[in-house]
N, C-alpha and C positions, 0 to 999 in steps of 0.2 A: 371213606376213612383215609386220613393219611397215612404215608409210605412212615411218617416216626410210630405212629401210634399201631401198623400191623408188626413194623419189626419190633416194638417192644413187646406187643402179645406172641412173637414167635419166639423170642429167646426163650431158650430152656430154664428151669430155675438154678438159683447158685450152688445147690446141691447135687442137681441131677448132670449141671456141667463139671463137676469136678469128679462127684461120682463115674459118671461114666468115662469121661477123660481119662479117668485110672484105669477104669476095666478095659476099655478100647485100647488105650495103650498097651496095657499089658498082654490082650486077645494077639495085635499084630505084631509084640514082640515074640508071643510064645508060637506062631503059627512060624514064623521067622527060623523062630532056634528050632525048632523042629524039623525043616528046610534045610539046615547049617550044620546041625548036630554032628555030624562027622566031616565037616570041615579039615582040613590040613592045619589051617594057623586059628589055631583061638581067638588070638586077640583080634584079629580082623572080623570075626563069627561076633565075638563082645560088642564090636563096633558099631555092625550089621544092624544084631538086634536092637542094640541100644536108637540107632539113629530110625528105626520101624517102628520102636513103643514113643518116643519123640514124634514122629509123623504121626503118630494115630491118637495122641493125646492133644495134639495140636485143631486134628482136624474135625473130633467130635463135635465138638459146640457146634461148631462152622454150617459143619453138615447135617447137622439137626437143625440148624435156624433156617438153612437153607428150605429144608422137606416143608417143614412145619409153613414155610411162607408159601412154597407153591400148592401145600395140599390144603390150603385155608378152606373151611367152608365147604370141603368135597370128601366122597364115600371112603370107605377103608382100604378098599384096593386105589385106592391115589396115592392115599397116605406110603402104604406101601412100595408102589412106586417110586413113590417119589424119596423114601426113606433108604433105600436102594441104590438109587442112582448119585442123588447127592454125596451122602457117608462115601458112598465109592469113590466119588471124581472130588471131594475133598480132604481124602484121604491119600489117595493117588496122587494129587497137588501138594499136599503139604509135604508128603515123603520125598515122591520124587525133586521137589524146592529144594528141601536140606540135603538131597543126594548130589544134586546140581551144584549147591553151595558148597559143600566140602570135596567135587571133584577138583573145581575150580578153583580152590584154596589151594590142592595138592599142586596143580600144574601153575601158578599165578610166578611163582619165582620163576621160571623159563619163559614169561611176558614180558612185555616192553610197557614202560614205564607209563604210571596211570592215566588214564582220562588223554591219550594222544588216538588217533587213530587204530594205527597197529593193536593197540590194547582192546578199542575199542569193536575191533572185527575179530580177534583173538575171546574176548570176555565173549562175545555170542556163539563164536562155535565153540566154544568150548561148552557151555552152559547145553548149547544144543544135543551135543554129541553126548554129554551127561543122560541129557531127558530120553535121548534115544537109547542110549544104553540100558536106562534104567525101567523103559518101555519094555526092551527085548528080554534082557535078564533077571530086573527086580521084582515082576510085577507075578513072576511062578513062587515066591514066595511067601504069596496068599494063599494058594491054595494047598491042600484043602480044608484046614481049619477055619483059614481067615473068611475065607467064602461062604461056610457053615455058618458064624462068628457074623457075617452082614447080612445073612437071611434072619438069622433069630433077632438082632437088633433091630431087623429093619417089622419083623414084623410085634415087635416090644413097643415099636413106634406107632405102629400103625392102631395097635388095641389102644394105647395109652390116649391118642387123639381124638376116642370116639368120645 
């Protein structure tokens, strides 16, 4: 079978991606403000979350096309697997992406002017130094709801496949 004709049978359908996009968003928004809840600055907490239900509305579809392609054809605990892994590491990518982008935005006026070198070794570590940070400190913001929240998804995925 062709690579067009399995990624069309793995997309999810237009309901189940907007559907879920909403629920996912809003599961690692709320696992988020509950991590935040007593925060010092609100508005930064508003930020947070906001920029967490964003990453996880982004990354639903993604991560479900992703499972559904590797667990084509194979038993339930695959699917699970595989429903798991994905939603996680495309969720993880999408968040920490837009964490990256808007640290990078913050520090970009302290840059040297676009597309020269200096900018161009400046735009990677900066992006880098984002991802790592966002590795060390973003990623305790899953749990422990968000992590409850990708086991029941991932096994919603895994019944829905058979």
């Amino acid at each position: 079978m062709r690579l067009a004709n399995r990624l069309r049978d793995a997309l999810p359908s237009a309901s189940s991606a907007i559907v879920g996009a909403l629920l996912w968003g809003l599961a690692m928004a709320a696992s988020t403000f509950l991590n935040l809840y007593y925060w010092e600055t609100p508005d930064s907490a508003r930020f947070v979350v906001l920029l967490y239900a964003l990453g996880g509305a982004l990354a639903f579809s993604v991560g479900l096309t992703f499972a559904a392609l590797v667990s084509r054809g194979r038993h339930w605990e695959t699917a699970l697997a595989a429903a798991f892994v994905c939603l996680l590491g495309a969720t993880l990518a999408f968040t920490g992406g837009l964490f990256a982008l808007q640290y990078r935005s913050y520090y970009a006026e302290w840059h040297a002017p676009a597309f020269t070198r200096t900018w161009a070794s400046e735009f990677v570590f900066t992006v880098l130094a984002a991802l790592y940070q966002f590795v060390v400190l973003g990623i305790r913001l899953y749990f422990p709801f968000g992590f409850a929240v990708l086991a029941a998804a991932s096994i919603w995925f895994a019944r829905r496949r058979r």
